[in-house]
C-alpha angles and dihedrals in degrees: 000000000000120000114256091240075063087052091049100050099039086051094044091054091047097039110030100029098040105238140159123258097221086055088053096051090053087043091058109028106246132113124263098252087063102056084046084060093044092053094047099061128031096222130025119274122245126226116263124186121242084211154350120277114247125242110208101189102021092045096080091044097063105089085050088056091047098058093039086059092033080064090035092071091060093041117098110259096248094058102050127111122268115208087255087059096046082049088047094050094046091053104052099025103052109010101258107187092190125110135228126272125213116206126186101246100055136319108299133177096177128024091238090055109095125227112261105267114215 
């Protein structure tokens, strides 16, 4: 992935100046293909997924993990499940042979389940 200051400049020589894109790919070192990609979009594209990755052992679980947190919102705050406890319950009530994530923000199982806040 190029800087957007990359994508400027490669755009305003092409562009603005009037040059080739052929001459800007030798100018800046990158293929032709690449400057065609450049001029067609004024900032660089992000990456989106064509779908979504597939989860072979947590898949079938998720409808467990949604209705443990769908009980956890009336339950007093002391008594909800933390990530470790959803991991806990899946493993020994329904034989989950995953294993547990750690994530820098906090320890998460699923992606839905919220750090612990202090």
């Amino acid at each position: 992935m190029f800087a957007v200051e990359t994508y400027a400049a490669v755009r305003r020589f092409v562009f603005v100046e009037g040059k080739s894109r052929r001459e800007a790919a030798r100018v800046f070192g990158l293929s032709r293909d690449t400057i065609a990609k450049m001029c067609r979009y004024s900032a660089p594209p992000g990456y989106v997924r064509s779908k979504q990755p597939e989860r072979p052992k947590l898949g079938p679980l998720v409808p467990m993990i949604d209705a443990i947190l769908e009980a956890d919102k009336t339950a007093p705050p002391k008594q909800r499940h933390t990530a470790k406890r959803i991991f806990e319950r899946l493993r020994i009530e329904h034989s989950y042979a995953g294993g547990y994530r750690r994530s820098p923000s906090g320890v998460s199982f699923d992606s839905r389940v919220a750090p612990r806040q202090l």
